[in-house]
Structures are given as structure tokens and as C-alpha cells.
N, C-alpha and C positions, 0 to 999 in steps of 0.2 A: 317074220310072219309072211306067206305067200299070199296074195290076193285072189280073190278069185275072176276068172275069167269072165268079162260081162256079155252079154248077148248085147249082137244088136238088134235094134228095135226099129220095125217097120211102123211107120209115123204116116196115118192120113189126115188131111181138112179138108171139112166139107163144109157147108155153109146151105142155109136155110134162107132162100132168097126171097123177099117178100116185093112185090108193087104196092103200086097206088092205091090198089083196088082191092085189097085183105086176100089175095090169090100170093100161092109160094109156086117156086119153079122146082118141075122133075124136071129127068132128063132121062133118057132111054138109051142103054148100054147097047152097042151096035151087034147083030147077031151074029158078025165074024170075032165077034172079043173074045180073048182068052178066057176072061174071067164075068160070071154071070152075066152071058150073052142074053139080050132080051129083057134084062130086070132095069126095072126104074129106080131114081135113088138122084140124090141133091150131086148139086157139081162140088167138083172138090178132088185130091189126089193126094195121094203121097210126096211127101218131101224128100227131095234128092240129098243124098250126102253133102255135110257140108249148106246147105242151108236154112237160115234163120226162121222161126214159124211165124215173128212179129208180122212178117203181111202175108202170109203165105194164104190166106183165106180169101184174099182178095185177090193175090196174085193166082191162084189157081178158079176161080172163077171166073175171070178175065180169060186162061185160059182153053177152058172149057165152052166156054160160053157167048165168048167176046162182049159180056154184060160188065161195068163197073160199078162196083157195088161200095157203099158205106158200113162199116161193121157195127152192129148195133151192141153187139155181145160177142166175144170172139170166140165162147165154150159154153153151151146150155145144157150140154148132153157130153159123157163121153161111154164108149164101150173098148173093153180090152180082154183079147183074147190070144190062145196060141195059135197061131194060122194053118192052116191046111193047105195053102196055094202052092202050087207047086214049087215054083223057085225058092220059094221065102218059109218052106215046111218050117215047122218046128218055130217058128220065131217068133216072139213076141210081135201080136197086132192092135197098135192102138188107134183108134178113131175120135177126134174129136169131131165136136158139130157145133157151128156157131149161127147166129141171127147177121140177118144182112139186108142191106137196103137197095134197091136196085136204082142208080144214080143216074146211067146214060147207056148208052149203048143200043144193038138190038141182036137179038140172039142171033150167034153164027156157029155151031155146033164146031166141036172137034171131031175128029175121024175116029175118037173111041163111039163117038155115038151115033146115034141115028135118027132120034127126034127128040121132041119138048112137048112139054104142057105146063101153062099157068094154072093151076087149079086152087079150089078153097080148100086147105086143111083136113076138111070132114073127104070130102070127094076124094084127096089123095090114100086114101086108105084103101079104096076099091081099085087101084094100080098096080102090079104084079111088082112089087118093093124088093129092094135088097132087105135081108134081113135089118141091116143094123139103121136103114132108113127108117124101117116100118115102126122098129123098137123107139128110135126117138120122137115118130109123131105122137104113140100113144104114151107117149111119156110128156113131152109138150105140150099137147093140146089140152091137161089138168095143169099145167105150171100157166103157162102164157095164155091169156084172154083174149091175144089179138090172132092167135092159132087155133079157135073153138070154131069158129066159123064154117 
């Protein structure tokens, strides 16, 4: 019996950074980006071939962001879809999204981006969102109480 061929599968994490202070961290996609230049949306990336996702939510916020962070939940949300990006057309796109705690650091952007904001949950809806950011706050913010704010 032949097998059949698997696809591979484009894998991101992102993470839902929260402070002291009931505010979560955007981030601002740089307007030379290939991909949704100018949209806001949690820090986080795709996993490189070949790597394990146990820290990867941490390890890509680190980063992104130069913040370290504690995982509260490493998956509250996910969305999966067939991508339309150029390089990666046709392939399977998965997104998780996990809760995180913001432990030390202080924001030092990557060169995908271009700025930040701390904001309250409620306020991060008024932000020009990646889609799949936007999807998990109004999906969150009836699950989690400490994301109503």
C-alpha cells in the first residue's frame, strides 16, 4: 500500500503578553515587510525546520521583542488555514496563540517591526489587527476575565 504524500506544514507561535498592569503587548509589522506591512499583531513567528515548539513561544518573543516572558498557557486559541503567501502558497497554515507573562526585559523591537504598544484588551481592538490577532482577542476576551478589560 503507497502512502500518501504529507504536506508540509507552516507552523507559527505567538503569544499574548500581558504586564503588571492588565495591558497586553501589540507589535507593529514594519511597512517594508513582505507580509502585512503596517498591521499589528502579538510577537511570535514561525518555527524553523527542525525545531521543537516546547519553548518556541518564548523563544520567539525573546526574539521579537527582547522581553522574557513566563508561559501561562502555551495554546488559548488556535486558527488553521491554506496560506496564500507567496512562498508557502498552497500549504497548510497553522497559528497558535498562547498567554504569557512578561518576567524582565524591556522592549527592543526586531527589524520586522517598527513599534509597540502596551494596551488594555478592549482598546487593542481599535488597532489595525492581523486578521488572526483580531480573531483571537474576540474570542478571548469572553473566555479569559483577566483579558475583559
Amino acid at each position: 500500500m503507497k502512502t500518501a504524500k504529507r504536506p508540509r506544514v507552516i507552523l507559527t507561535n505567538r503569544a499574548i503578553v500581558g504586564d503588571e498592569k492588565g495591558k497586553i503587548l501589540l507589535i507593529k509589522r514594519a511597512e517594508t515587510d513582505s507580509w502585512r506591512p503596517g498591521f499589528w499583531e502579538f510577537p511570535g513567528g514561525k518555527l524553523d525546520e527542525g525545531q521543537d515548539i516546547s519553548h518556541a513561544l518564548e523563544r520567539e518573543v525573546l526574539e521579537e521583542t527582547g522581553l522574557v516572558v513566563i508561559p501561562i498557557n502555551r495554546v488559548v486559541y488556535y486558527e488553521s488555514q491554506i496560506t496564500s503567501m507567496k512562498k508557502y502558497s498552497g500549504l497548510p497554515y497553522i497559528v497558535l496563540i498562547g498567554l504569557a507573562k512578561k518576567i524582565g526585559g524591556e522592549v527592543k523591537l526586531s527589524e520586522e517591526h517598527s513599534d509597540y504598544a502596551w494596551v488594555k484588551p478592549k482598546k487593542a481592538l481599535t488597532y489595525n489587527l492581523t486578521s488572526e490577532t483580531e480573531k483571537a482577542l474576540l474570542v478571548l476576551k469572553e473566555t479569559f476575565p483577566k483579558l475583559k478589560n
